[in-house]
C-alpha positions in Angstrom: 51.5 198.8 75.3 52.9 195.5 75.2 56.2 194.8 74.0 57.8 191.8 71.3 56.9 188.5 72.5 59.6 186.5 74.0 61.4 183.7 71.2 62.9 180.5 73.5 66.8 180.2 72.3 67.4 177.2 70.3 68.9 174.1 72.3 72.5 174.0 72.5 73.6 170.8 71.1 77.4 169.7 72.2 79.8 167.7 70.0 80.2 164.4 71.7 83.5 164.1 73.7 86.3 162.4 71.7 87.5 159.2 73.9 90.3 158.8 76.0 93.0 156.9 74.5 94.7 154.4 76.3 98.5 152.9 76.5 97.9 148.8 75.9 101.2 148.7 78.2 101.3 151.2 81.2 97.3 151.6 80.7 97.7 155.5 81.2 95.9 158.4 78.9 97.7 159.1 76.0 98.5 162.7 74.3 99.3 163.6 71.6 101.3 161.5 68.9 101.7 157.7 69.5 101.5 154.3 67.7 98.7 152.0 66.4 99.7 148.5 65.8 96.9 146.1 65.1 94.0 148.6 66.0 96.2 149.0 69.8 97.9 152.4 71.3 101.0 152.8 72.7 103.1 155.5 73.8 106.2 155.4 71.4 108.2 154.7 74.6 105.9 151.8 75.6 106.0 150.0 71.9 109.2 148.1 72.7 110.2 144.4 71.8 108.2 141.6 74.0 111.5 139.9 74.5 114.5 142.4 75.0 112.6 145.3 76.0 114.5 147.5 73.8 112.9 149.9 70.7 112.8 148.2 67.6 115.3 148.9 64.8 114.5 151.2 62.1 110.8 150.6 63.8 110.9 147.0 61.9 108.7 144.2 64.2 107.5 141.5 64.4 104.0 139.8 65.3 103.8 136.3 66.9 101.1 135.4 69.4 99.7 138.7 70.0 102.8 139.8 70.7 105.9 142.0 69.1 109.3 141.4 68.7 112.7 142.6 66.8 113.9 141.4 63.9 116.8 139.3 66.5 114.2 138.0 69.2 111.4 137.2 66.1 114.5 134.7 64.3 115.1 133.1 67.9 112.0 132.4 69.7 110.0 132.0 66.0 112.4 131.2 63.3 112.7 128.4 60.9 115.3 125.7 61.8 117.1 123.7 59.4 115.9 119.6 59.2 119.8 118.5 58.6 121.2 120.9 61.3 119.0 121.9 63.6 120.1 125.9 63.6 118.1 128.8 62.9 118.0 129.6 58.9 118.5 133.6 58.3 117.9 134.1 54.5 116.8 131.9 51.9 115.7 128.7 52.6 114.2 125.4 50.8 110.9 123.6 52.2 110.4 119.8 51.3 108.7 117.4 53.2 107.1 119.9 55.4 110.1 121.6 57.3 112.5 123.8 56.2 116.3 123.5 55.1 119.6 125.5 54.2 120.2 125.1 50.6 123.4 123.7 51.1 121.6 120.8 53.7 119.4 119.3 51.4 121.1 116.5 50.3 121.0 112.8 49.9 120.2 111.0 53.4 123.3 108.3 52.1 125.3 110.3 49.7 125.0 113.3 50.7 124.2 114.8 47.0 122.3 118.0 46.8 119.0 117.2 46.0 118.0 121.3 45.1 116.1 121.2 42.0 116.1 117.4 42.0 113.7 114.9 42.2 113.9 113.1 45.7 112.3 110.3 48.0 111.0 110.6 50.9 111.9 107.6 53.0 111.8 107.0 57.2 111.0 111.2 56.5 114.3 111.9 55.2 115.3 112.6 51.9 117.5 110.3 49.5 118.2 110.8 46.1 116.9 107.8 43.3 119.7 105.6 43.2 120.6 105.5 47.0 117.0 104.4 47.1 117.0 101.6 44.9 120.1 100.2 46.3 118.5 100.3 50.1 115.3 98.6 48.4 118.0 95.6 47.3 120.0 95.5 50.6 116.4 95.5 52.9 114.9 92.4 50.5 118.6 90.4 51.4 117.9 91.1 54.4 114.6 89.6 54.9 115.5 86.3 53.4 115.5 83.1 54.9 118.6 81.7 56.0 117.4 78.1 56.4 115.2 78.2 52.6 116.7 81.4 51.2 113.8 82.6 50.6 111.5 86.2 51.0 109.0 86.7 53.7 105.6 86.7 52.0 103.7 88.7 54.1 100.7 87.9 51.9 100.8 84.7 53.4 101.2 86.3 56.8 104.5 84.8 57.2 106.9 86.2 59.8 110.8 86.3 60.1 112.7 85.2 63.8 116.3 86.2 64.6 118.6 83.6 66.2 121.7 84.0 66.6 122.4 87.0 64.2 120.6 85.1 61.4 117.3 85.3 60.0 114.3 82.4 59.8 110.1 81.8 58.9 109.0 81.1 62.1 107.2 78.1 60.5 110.9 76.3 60.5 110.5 75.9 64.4 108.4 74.7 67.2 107.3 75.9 70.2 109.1 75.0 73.2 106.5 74.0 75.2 103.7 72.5 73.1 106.0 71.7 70.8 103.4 73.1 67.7 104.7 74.6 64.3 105.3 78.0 64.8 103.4 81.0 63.0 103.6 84.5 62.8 102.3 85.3 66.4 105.2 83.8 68.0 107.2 85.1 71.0 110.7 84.8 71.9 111.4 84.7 75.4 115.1 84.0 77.4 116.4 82.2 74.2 113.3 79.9 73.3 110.7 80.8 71.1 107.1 79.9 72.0 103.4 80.3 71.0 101.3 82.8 71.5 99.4 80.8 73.9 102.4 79.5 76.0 104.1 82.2 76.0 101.0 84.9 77.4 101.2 81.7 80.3 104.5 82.1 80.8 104.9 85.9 81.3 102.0 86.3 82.9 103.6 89.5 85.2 104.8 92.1 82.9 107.1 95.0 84.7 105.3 98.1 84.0 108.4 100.2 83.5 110.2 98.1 80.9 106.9 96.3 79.6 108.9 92.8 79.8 108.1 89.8 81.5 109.0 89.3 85.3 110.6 85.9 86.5 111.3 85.8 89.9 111.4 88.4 92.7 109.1 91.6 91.6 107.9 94.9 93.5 104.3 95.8 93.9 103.9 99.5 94.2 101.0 101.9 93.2 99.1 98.7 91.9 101.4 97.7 89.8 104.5 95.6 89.5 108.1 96.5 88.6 111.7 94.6 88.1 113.6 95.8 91.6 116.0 97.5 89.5 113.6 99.3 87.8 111.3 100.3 90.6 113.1 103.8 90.2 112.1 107.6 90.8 110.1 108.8 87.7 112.5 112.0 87.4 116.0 110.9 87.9 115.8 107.4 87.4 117.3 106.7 90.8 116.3 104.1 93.6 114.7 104.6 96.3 117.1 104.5 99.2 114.6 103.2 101.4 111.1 101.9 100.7 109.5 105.2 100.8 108.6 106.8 97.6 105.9 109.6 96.9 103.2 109.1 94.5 102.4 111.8 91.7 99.5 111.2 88.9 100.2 107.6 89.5 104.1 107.7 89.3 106.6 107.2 92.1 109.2 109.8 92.6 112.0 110.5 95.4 111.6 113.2 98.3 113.5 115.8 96.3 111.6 115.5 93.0 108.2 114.8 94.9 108.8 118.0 96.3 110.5 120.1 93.1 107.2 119.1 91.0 104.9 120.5 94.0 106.9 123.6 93.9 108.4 123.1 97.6 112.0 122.8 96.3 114.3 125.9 97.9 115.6 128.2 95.3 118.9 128.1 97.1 120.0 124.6 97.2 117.1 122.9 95.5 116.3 120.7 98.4 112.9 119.8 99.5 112.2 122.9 101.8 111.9 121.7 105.2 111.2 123.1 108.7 110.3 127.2 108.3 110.0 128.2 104.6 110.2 131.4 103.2 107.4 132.5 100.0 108.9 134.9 98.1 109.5 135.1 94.0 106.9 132.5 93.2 108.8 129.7 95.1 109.7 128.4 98.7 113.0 128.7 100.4 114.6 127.3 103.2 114.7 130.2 106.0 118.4 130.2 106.3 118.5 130.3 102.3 116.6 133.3 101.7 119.6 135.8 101.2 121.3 138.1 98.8 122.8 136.7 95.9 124.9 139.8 96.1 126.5 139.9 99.4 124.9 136.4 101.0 123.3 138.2 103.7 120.4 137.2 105.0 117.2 138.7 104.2 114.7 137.8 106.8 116.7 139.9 109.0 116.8 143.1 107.3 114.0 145.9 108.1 110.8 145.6 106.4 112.3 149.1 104.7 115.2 147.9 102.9 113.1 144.7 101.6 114.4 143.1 99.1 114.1 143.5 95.0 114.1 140.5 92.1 116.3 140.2 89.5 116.0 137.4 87.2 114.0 135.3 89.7 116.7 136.2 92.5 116.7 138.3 95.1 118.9 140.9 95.8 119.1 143.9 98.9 119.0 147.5 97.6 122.6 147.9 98.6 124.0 145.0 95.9 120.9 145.9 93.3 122.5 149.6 93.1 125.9 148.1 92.0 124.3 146.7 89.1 124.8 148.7 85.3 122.4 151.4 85.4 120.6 150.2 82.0 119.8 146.9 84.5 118.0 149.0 86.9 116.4 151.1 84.3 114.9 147.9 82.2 113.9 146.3 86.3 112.4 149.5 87.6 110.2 149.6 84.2 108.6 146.2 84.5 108.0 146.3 88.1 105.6 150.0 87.0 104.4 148.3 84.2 103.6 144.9 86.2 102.3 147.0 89.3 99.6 149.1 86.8 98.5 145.7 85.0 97.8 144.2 88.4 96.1 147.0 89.1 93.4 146.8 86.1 
């Protein structure tokens, strides 16, 4: 006698695995309850102001750049600054002319009338009020009057004003020194003496290419080019060469010292070219008898490989001094080198 047949079990069908979320700081798992902020997780002690590193105020941030800051850091780095004063505006604010003022610093450019819920002109990008403009419109056609005819330029008539001796002229009153033509609007004046446009291209025919002016006399040829002596200078300091070796950069001279600071090979001691046995550390070079403690001045290159040394603010420091700093200093150091060491590590 034969028994029941057999029935196959149904297949066992398993729920798909949820996925692993991930800290956008410290990259590790998360559990549990933590943040989203612009479809990113973070542990609640990860989601910290870009800028201070400290939690955020009554959880209030900000968003600039992919990045999040407090409500102090945001104003600083990101904030509106006033057109009159330059500072930071906190509260309300006026825009005009594409920037952004106090409401007390929006006044008259001249008269310094407040010009909030007024009607304004722009002028030179600044803002005046009507009647300081009409009087600047009177004083600027006085001033382009003749002072031989008395009258206007017409610059219709492609007329041009010269200046000699504090006054004002047409050009067509004079003649070149030179050729001895009438003048027009293309005229130069050169050392005193006004010329054509001809004579005058023939008569500054080396131009320094620092100042842009004409060079009479003794010149410097460097780089292809040719200066004024006194203005044959370092590209940085402004400075002369104290010999007549210079270093070329992207087609500009500069000193040792700057050469040097641009290429990054500037000690972070004493911000001298580093010379002779150079030490890499931080991102920068230093001199071998410069690379010490900014604690205790000791030398670093001579302690053991154990002891090391750790950066602070783009300084280094042995364990010894690094300890005596405030505990909250060590805390915020220790947590960016972890969070620095994991990001290198993805």
């Amino acid at each position: 006698m034969e028994g029941p047949e057999a029935v196959p079990a149904p297949p066992q069908i398993n729920p798909p695995a949820a996925p692993v979320l991930t800290c956008k700081v410290c990259h590790e798992p998360i559990e549990g309850n933590h943040i989203n902020a612009n479809n990113d997780r973070y542990h609640a002690a990860c989601f910290v102001c870009n800028q201070c590193l400290e939690p955020f105020p009554e959880n209030v941030f900000f968003e600039a750049d992919g990045q999040y800051f407090c409500d102090f850091d945001f104003t600083v780095l990101h904030g509106a600054r006033c057109g009159r004063c330059g500072e930071i505006i906190r509260g309300k604010c006026i825009t005009a002319m594409d920037m952004k003022w106090h409401p007390d610093h929006f006044t008259c450019e001249t008269c310094g009338k407040a010009l909030v819920g007024s009607t304004f002109v722009k002028k030179n990008n600044r803002p005046y009020c009507k009647p300081c403009v009409e009087k600047l419109k009177v004083k600027e056609r006085a001033q382009d009057l003749c002072d031989r005819c008395k009258k206007p330029v017409n610059e219709n008539l492609n007329e041009m004003l010269i200046t000699i001796g504090g006054k004002k002229f047409h050009a067509h009153h004079f003649n070149c020194a030179i050729c001895k033509q009438v003048l027009g609007a293309d005229c130069k004046m050169f050392e005193g003496k006004i010329y054509c446009a001809s004579d005058y291209e023939r008569l500054t025919l080396r131009v320094c290419q620092a100042c842009r002016r004409p060079i009479i006399g003794r010149a410097v040829t460097a780089l292809s080019k040719q200066y004024h002596p006194e203005h044959f200078v370092c590209s940085k300091c402004e400075r002369p060469f104290n010999t007549s070796v210079y270093w070329e950069f992207k087609g500009k001279p500069y000193c040792e010292a700057h050469y040097h600071e641009l290429m990054g090979d500037v000690c972070g001691l004493c911000y001298e070219a580093a010379m002779g046995k150079t030490v890499s550390a931080i991102g920068r070079k230093w001199c071998e008898q410069h690379f010490k403690c900014l604690g205790c001045h000791t030398n670093l290159i001579t302690l053991s490989s154990k002891h090391g040394f750790i950066d602070w603010d783009l300084k280094p420091y042995c364990k010894k001094c690094f300890e005596e700093l405030p505990t909250e200093v060590r805390r915020r150091v220790a947590k960016y080198q972890e969070h620095e060491k994991k990001a290198l590590k993805t």
